[in-house]
C-alpha positions in Angstrom: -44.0 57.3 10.7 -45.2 60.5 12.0 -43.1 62.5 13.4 -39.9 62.1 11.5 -39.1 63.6 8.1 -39.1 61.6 4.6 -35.6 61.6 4.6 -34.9 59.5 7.8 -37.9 57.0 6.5 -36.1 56.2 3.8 -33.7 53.6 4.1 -35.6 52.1 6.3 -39.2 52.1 4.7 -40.7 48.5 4.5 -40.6 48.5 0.7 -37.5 50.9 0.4 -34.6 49.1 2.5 -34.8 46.9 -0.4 -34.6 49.3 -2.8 -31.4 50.9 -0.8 -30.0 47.2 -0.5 -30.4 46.5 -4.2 -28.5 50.0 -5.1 -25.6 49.1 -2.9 -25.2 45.7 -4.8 -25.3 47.5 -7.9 -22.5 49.7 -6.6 -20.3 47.5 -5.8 -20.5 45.7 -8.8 -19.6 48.6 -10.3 -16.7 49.1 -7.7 -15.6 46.0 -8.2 -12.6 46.5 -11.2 -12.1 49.6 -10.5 -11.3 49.0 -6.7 -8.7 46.4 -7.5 -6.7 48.1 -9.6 -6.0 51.5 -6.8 -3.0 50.0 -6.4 -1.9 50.1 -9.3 -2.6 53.9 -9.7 -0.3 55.1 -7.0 2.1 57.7 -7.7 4.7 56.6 -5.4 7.7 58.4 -7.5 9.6 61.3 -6.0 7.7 64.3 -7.3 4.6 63.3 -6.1 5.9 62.9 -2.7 8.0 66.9 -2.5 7.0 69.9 -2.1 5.4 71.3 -5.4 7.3 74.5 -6.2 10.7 73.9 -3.8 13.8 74.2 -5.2 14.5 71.1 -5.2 11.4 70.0 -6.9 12.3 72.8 -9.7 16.0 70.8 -10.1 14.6 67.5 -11.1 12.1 69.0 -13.5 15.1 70.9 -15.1 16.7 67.7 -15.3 14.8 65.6 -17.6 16.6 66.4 -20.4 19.7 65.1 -19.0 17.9 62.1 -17.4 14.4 60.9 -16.1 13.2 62.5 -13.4 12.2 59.5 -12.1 15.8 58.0 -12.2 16.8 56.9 -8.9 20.6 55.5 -8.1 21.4 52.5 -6.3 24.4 52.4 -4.8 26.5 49.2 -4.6 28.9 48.8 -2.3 31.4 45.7 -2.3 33.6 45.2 0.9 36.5 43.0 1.5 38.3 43.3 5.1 41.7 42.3 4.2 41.3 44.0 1.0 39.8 44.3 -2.2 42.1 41.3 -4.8 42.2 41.2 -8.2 40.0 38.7 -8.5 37.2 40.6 -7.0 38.1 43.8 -9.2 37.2 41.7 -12.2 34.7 40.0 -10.9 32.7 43.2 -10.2 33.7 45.0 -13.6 31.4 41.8 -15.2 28.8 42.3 -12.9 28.7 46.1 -13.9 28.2 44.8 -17.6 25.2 42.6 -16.6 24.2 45.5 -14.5 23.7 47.8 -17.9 22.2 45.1 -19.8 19.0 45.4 -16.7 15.6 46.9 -17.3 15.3 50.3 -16.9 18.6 51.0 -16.5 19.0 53.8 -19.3 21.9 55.3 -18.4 25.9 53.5 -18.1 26.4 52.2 -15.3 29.3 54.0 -13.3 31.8 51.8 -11.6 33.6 50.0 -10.0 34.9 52.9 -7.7 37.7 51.7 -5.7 38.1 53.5 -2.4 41.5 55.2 -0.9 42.0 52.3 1.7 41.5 49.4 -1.2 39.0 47.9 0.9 35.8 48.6 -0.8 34.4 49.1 -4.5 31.5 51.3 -5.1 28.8 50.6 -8.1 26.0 53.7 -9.1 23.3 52.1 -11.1 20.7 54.8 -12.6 17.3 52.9 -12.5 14.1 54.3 -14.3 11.6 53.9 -11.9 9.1 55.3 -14.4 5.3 55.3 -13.3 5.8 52.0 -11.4 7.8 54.1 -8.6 8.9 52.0 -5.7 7.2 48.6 -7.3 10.1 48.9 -10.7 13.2 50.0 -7.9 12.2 46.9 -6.1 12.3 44.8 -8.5 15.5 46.0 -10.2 17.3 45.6 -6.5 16.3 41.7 -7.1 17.8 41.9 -10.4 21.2 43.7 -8.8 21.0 41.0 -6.1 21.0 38.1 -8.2 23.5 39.0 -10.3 25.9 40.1 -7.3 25.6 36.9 -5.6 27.9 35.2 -8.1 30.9 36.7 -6.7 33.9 35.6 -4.6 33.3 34.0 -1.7 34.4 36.7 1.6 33.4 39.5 -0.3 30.8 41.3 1.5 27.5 42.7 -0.9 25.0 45.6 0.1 22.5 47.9 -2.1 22.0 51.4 -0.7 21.6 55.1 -1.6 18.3 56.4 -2.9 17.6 53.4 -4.8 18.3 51.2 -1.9 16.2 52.7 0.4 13.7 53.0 -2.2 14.0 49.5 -2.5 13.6 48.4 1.2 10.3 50.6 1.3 9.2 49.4 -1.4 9.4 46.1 0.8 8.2 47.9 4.2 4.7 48.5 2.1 4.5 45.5 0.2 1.3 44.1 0.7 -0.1 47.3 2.9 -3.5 47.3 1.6 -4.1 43.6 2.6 -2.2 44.0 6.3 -4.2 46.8 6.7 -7.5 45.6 5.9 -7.4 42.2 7.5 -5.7 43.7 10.7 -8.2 46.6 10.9 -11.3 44.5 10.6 -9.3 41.7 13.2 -9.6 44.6 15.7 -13.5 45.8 14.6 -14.8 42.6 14.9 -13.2 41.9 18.7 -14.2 45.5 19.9 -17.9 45.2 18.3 -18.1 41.6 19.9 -17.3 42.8 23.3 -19.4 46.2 22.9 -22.5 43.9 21.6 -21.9 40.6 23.1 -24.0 39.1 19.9 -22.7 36.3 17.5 -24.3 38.4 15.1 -24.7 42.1 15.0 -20.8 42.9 14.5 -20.9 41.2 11.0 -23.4 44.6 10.1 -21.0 47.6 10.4 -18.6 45.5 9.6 -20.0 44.7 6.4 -21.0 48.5 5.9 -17.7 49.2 6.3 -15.9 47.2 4.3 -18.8 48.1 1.6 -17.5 51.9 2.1 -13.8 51.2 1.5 -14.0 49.3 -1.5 -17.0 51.5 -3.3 -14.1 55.1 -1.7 -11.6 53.0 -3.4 -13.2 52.8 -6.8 -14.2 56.5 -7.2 -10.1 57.5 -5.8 -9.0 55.5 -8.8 -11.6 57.1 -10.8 -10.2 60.4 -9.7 -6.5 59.6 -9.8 -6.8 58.0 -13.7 -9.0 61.1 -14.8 -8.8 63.7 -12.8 -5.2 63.7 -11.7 -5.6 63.0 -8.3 -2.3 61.9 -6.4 -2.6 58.8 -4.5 0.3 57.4 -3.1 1.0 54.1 -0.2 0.8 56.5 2.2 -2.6 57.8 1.7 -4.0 54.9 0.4 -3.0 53.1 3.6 -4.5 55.2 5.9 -7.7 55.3 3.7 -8.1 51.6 4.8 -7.3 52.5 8.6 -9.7 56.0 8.3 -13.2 54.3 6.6 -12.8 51.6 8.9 -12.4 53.3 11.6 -14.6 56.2 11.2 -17.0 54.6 9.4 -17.7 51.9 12.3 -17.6 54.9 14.8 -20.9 56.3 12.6 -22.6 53.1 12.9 -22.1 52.6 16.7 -23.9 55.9 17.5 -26.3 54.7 14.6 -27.0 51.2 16.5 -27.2 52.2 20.1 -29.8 55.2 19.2 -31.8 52.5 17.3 -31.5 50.0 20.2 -32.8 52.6 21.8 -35.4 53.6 19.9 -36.3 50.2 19.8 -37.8 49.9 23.3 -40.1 52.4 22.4 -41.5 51.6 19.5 -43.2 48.7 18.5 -42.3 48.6 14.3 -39.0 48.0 14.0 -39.1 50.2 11.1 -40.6 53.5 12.6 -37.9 52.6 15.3 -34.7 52.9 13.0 -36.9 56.0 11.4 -36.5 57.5 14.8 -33.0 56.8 15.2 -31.6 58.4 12.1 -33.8 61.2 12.8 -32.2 61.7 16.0 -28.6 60.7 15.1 -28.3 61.3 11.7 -27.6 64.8 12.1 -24.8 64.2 14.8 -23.2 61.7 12.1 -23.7 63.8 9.3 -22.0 66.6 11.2 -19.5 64.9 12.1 -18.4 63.0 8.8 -19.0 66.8 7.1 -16.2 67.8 10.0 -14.2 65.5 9.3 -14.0 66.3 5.2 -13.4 69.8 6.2 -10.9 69.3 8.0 -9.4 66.7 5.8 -9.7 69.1 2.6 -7.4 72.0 4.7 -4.8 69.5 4.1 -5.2 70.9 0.4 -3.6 74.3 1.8 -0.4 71.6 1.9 2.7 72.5 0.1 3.9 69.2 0.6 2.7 66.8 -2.5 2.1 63.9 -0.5 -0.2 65.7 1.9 -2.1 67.5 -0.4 -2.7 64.6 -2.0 -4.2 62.7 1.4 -6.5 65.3 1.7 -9.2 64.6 -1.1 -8.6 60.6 -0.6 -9.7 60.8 2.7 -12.4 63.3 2.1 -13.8 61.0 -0.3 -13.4 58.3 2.2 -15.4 59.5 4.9 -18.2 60.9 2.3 -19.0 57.3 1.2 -18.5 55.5 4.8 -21.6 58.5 6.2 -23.2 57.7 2.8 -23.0 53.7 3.7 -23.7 54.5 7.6 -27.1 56.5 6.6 -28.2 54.0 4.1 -26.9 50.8 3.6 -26.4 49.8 7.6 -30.6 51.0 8.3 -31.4 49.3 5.8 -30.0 45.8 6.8 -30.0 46.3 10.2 -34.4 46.8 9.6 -33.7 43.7 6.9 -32.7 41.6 10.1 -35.1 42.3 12.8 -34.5 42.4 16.2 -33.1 39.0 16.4 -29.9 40.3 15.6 -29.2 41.7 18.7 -29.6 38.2 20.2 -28.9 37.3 22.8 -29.8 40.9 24.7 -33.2 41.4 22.4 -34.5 44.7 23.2 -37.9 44.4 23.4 -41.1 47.0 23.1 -41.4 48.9 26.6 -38.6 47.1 28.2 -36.6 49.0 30.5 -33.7 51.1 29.9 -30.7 51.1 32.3 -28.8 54.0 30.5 -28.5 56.0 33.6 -27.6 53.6 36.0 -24.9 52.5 33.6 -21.2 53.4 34.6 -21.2 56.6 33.0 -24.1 57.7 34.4 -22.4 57.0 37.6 -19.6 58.8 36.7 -21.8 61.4 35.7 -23.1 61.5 38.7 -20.0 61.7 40.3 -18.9 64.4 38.5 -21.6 66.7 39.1 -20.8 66.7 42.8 -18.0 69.0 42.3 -17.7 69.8 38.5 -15.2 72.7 39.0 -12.6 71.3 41.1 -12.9 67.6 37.9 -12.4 70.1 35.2 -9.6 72.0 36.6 -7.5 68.9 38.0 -8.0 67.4 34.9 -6.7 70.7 32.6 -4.0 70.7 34.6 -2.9 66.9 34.7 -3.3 67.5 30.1 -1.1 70.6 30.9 1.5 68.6 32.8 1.2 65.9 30.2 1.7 68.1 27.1 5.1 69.0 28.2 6.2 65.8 26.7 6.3 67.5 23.6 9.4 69.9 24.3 10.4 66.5 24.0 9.7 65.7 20.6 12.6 66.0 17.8 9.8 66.3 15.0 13.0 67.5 12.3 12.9 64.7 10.3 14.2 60.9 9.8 17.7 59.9 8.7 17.8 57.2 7.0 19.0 54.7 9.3 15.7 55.9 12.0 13.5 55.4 9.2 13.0 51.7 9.5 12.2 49.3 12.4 14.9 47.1 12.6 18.1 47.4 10.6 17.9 47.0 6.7 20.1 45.5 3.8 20.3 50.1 2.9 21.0 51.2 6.4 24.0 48.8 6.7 25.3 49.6 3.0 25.3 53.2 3.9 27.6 52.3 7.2 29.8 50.9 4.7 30.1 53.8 1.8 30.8 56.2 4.9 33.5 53.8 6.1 35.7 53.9 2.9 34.4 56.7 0.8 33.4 60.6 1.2 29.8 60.3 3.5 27.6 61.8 0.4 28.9 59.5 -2.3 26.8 58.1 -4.4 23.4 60.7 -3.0 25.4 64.0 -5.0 24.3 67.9 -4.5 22.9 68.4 -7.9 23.0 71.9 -9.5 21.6 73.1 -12.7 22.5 76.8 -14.2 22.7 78.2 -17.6 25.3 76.4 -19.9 27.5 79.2 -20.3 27.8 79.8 -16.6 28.9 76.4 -16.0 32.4 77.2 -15.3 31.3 79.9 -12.8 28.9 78.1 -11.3 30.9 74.8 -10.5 33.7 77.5 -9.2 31.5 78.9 -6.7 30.1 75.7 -5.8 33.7 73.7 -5.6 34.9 76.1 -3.5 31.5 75.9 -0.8 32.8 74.3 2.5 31.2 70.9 2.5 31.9 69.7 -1.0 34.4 67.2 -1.3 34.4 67.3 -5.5 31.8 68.8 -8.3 32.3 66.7 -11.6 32.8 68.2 -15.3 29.0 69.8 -15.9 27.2 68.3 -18.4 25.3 70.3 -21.2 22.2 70.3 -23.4 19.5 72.4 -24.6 21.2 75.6 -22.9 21.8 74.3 -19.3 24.1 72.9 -17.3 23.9 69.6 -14.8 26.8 69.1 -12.1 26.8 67.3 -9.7 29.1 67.6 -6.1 30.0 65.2 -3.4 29.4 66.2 -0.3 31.3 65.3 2.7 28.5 64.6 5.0 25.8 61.9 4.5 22.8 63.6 3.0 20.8 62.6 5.9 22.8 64.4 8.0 22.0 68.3 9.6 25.8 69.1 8.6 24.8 67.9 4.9 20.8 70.2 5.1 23.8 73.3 6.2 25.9 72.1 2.9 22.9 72.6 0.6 22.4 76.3 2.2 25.7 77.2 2.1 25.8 76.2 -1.7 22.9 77.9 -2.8 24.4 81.1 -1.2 27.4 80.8 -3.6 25.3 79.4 -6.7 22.8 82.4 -6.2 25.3 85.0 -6.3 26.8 84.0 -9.5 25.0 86.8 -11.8 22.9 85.6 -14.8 23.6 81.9 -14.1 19.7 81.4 -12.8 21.2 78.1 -10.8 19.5 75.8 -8.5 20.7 73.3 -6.0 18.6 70.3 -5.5 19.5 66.7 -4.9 18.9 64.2 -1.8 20.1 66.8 1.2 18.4 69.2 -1.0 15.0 67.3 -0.6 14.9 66.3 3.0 15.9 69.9 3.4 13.3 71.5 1.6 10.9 68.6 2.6 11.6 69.4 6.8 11.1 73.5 5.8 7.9 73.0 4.1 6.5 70.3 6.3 6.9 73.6 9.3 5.1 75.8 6.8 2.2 73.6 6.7 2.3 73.3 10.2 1.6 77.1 10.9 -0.9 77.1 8.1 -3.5 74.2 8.1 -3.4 74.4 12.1 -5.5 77.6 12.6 -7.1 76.8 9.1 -8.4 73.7 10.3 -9.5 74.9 14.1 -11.4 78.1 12.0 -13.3 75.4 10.2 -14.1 73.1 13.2 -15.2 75.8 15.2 -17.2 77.5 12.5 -18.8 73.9 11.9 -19.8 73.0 15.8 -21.1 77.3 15.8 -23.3 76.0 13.3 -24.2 73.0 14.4 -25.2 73.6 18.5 -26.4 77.5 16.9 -23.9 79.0 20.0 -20.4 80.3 20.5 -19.1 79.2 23.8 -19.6 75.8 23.4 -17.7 75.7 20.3 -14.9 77.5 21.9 -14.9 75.1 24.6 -15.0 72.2 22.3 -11.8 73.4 20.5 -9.8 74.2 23.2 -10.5 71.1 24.9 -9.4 69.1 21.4 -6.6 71.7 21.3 -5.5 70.5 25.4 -5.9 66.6 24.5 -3.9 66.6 21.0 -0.9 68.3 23.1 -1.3 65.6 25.7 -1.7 62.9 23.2 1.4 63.9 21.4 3.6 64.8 24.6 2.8 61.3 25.9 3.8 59.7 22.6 6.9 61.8 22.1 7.8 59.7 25.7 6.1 56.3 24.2 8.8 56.6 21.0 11.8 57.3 23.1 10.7 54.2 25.3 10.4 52.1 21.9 13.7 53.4 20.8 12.2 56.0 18.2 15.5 58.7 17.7 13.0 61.2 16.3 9.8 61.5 14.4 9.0 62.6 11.0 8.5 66.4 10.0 4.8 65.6 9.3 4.1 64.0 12.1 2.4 66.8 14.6 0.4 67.7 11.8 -1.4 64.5 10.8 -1.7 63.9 14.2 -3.6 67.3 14.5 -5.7 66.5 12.0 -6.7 63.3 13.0 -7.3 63.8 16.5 -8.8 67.5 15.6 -11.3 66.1 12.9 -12.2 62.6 14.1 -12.0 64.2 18.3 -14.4 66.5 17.1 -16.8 63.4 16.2 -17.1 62.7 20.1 -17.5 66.2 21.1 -20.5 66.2 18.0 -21.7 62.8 19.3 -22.0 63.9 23.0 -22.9 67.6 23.0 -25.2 67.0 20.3 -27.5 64.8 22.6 -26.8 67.6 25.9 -28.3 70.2 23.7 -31.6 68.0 22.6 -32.0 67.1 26.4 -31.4 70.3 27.7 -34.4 72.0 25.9 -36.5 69.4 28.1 -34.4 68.8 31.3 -31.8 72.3 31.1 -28.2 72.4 30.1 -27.1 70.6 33.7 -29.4 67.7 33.7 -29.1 67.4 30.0 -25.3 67.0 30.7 -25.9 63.6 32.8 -28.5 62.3 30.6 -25.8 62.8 27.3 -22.5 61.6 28.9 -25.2 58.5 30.6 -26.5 57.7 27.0 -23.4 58.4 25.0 -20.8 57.7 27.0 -20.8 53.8 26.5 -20.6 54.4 22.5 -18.1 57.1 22.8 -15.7 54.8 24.6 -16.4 51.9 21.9 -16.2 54.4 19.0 -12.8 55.5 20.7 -11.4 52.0 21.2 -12.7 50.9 18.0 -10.5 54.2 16.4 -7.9 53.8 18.4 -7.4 50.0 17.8 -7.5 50.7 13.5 -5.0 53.3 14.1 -2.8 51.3 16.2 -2.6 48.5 13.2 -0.2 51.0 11.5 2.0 50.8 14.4 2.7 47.2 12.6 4.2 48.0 9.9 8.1 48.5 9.8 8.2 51.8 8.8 9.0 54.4 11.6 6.7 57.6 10.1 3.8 55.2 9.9 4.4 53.1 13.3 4.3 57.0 15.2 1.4 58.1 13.6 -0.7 55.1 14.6 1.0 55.3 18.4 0.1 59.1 18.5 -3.4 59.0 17.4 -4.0 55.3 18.7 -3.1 56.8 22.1 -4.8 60.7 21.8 -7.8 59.0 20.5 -7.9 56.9 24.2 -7.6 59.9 26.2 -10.1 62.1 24.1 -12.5 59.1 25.0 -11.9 58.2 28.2 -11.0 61.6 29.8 -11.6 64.6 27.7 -14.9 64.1 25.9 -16.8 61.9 29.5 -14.8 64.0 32.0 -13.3 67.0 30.9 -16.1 68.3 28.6 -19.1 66.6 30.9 -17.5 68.7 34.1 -17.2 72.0 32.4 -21.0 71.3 31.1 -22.2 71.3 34.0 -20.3 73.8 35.5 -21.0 76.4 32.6 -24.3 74.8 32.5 -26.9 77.1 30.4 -24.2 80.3 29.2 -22.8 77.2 27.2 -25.9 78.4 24.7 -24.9 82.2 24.1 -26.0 83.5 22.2 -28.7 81.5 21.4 -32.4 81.5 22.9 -31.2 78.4 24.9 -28.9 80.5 26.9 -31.8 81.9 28.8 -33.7 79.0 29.9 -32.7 78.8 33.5 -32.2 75.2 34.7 -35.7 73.4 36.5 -33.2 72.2 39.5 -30.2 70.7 40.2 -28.1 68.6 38.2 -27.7 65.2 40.2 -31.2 65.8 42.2 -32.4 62.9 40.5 -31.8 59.3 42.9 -29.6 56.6 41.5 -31.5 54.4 39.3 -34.6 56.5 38.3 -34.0 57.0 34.7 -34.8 60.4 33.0 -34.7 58.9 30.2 -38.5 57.0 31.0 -39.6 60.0 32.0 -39.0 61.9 28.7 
């Protein structure tokens, strides 16, 4: 295999693919315990969720030695029109008893509350959620609700507060990993049938890529048992949707290089040697892109998105590490039959060019200047969408698709009692500034009541009712106005945390983040493609172009969730959609300019511009729907964070596709044309002619 380094042979060598093939088996036998039991290493409590060293955060560390900080409350709310009887008083007080007697219930069980208009009786049950997080709240809401449902008939039952929502996520996720999987690889295997039109070939990647996730999902657990890694539903949910998706994207570019290849090379193996030569460096860039712009996410002060960043990193390092080895090697194991029925043979013809990118190529190149422009502007017009987007945060009612058992139990508690019952403003001081502290706070505008404090081990613990629900911007301006007043009380050392606390401190940090990893992660992806193409315009381009298409993408989403009936999007949202589009955008950009720059040394930087967005642009566009389709399987689930996230990329990922990387980027190529280079030797090799001189249908890729 002259003419290709050792490395590229490798997994493709006659007596090597075996050799590669065997050490995969190996692997995932290895993988194969390991892998099952990720789910079962999630952290899904509330610490590992917050920002690390926010207030709030601080307060429930300070408060373990009055309970678990892992203790979350479930309100229970009963509800009798007419009023609540007799009957149902003592009904409920032997409920409450059973109630105690529950797993993981440590502390008594407060209750039953009767509220001013005698129509409803409220319950707080302190559950333990321990390690097990959402999975023990979930099943101690069964518990509540089979003990409730002994009670007299016309007395209405709900289960809300923290514990009830915790509850009804705990439901939203059940079962993630599985929907995620099957759904994702539903949506590979229709896009890689239509993209191949083979019985056959899609089972490949798909394979590969299924091979990725479950070897990634082994070494995560590996990482989160021993080296304290935090995984959680969110991030291990979008591991399934990233290695899929990414992961096929790598072996698309793989396969149509090696298809390719294939026409002009006789051994199949000196072919695929060929291929990786020539695309492995694109793929390896790209994947190396992608981790780095994954691992800024550890810059996060939010738990829960520092924690993504290393779980996807390792992701994507095993799907390039299975798209580089494992996919050559069966894909040579095969033969060319598996392309059947389209077979390309030796010294068969390629019809690349005349394709319908190289037609739109072609098109292009008539006036690149005036494309470029109109395009910019019509992303520019598009973006606006995004003065649209109320990216504050989720109450807890616009959390959910569709209307939950906690949503409607929390209508009820603000119908009869104060809005923040049950969800209090916890503060925590030194013991013998208690009676200062709870002064200052009492008198706060916005708290209704603060309880007797409660002392050990030299502090204090009270807790205040709020008058606002703690979803609520009235009840964020409560927690601020509290830890004015608890602040100024001299030598107390007092914090304010709680649930308004939380989504306060949550919304603050998620902004912080924002200005941060932004720029950090642009540095890295421009620093990357400098390296890469060995110029500086071109990666300016490149990141302003990604820059242009992730404010379209999310200004056409924020439209897409008001027409869907989204009230607002999370406080991470424009961040993860950054990333995602950023990092995986920059994979197109990678695949396409990569293959300008090798042509252009042959043909110049204009002619190489019609060759790469003629030989690319079919992959590109089933890479992107590919992407886009894996991403769009979160949009399933009923969880509103999750559903935008897969909208926003699902639909940025289209347009970066379809319109940025083939138009956008191919116009500005060849208007630029060779000053793309600078400041590289490239830069002053002046184009041999023009850039659509050659006729329709002679191919310049024969030629080469």
């Amino acid at each position: 295999m002259r003419g290709v380094g050792r490395l590229a042979a490798l997994p493709c060598g006659k007596v090597s693919k075996w050799i590669v093939l065997a050490l995969w088996i190996v692997a995932i036998g290895v993988s194969f315990s390991p892998a099952g039991k990720l789910t079962g290493a999630q952290e899904n409590d509330a610490v590992s969720w917050l920002p690390g060293k926010a207030e709030s955060t601080e307060v429930l560390k300070a408060t373990q030695q009055f309970s678990s900080p892992d203790e979350i409350p479930a309100v229970l709310v009963y509800e009798r029109s007419s009023g609540i009887t007799p009957a149902d008083q003592q009904a409920v007080a032997r409920q409450v008893a059973q109630y105690g007697d529950l797993q993981d219930v440590d502390r008594e069980v407060i209750g039953p509350i009767p509220s001013e208009d005698r129509k409803a009786l409220q319950v707080l049950v302190p559950i333990n959620a321990g390690s097990g997080g959402w999975e023990t709240i979930g099943a101690r809401a069964d518990d509540i609700r089979r003990i409730a449902a002994d009670r007299p008939d016309g007395l209405s039952f709900h289960v809300t507060g923290p514990g009830g929502f915790a509850a009804d996520s705990q439901e939203a996720f059940a079962g993630i990993d599985g929907k995620l999987l099957y759904s994702a690889a539903a949506v590979v295997i229709v896009i890689l049938l239509l993209t191949y039109r083979s019985p056959v070939l899609w089972l490949l990647p798909l394979l590969s890529a299924g091979v990725a996730l479950f070897a990634a999902q082994a070494v995560i657990y590996v990482l989160a048992t021993r080296a304290d890694l935090t995984v959680n539903a969110q991030s291990a949910g979008i591991l399934t949707v990233l290695v899929f998706g990414a992961g096929t994207d790598y072996a698309l570019l793989l396969i149509a290089r090696y298809r390719e290849e294939l026409r002009k090379h006789q051994d199949r193996h000196e072919a695929m040697a060929f291929a990786l030569h020539r695309s492995g460096p694109a793929i390896f860039a790209s994947g190396s892109t992608v981790v780095a712009g994954m691992l800024c996410l550890l810059f996060a002060s939010m738990n829960s998105t520092r924690g993504l960043g290393p779980v996807a990193a390792v992701g994507i390092v095993i799907a390039v590490l299975a798209m580089l080895t494992l996919l050559p090697a069966l894909l040579v194991i095969c033969g060319r039959w598996v392309f059947w029925p389209l077979r390309p043979t030796y010294g068969s013809d390629d019809h690349t060019e005349t394709s319908v990118w190289g037609r739109i190529g072609r098109r292009i190149a008539v006036r690149p200047r005036l494309t470029w422009i109109t395009t910019s502007v019509l992303l520019g017009i598009a973006a606006l969408g995004v003065l649209t987007l109320d990216a504050n945060g989720l109450s807890n009612e616009e959390s959910f698709v569709g209307t939950p058992d906690s949503v409607v139990g929390e209508k009820t508690v603000a119908a009869h009692f104060p809005a923040g019952a049950g969800n209090p403003l916890v503060v925590v001081s030194k013991a013998d500034k208690a009676a200062e502290v709870r002064t200052a706070m009492s008198s706060t505008q916005g708290i209704a009541a603060v309880a007797e404090p409660r002392v050990a081990g030299g502090l204090a613990y009270l807790e205040g009712t709020m008058t606002d629900a703690v979803d609520t911007q009235a009840a964020k301006d409560t927690v601020d106005r509290v830890r004015t007043s608890v602040h100024a009380v001299p030598d107390a050392d007092a914090l304010a945390g709680g649930g308004a606390a939380i989504l306060l401190d949550t919304q603050r940090a998620s902004a912080h983040d924002n200005k941060l990893i932004i720029p950090v992660v642009l540095a890295v992806v421009l620093a990357i493609l400098a390296l890469l193409l060995r110029a500086l315009v071109a990666p300016v381009m490149l990141v302003t172009t990604v820059v242009l298409s992730f404010g379209a993408a999310l200004g056409i989403s924020s439209l897409v969730f008001k027409a869907l009936g989204f009230e607002g999007a999370d406080t991470s949202l424009p961040l993860f959609v950054f990333v995602f589009l950023v990092a995986l955008g920059i994979d197109y950009n990678i695949f396409l300019m990569t293959r300008v720059h090798e042509e252009a040394k042959t043909h110049g930087t204009r002619r190489g511009a019609l060759i790469g967005v003629a030989a690319t642009g079919g992959v590109i566009t089933s890479a992107g729907l590919v992407l886009a389709g894996t991403f769009a399987v979160l949009a399933t689930l009923p969880v509103v964070a999750f559903a935008e996230i897969g909208i926003a990329v699902a639909l940025g990922v289209l347009l970066d596709t379809i319109v940025v990387r083939a138009v956008l980027v191919t116009a500005l190529n060849l208007d630029i044309g060779r000053h793309l280079w600078w400041p590289s030797r490239l830069a002053r090799q002046r184009d041999p002619g023009p850039a659509d001189s050659l006729p329709e249908g002679e191919s310049t890729l024969t030629r080469t």
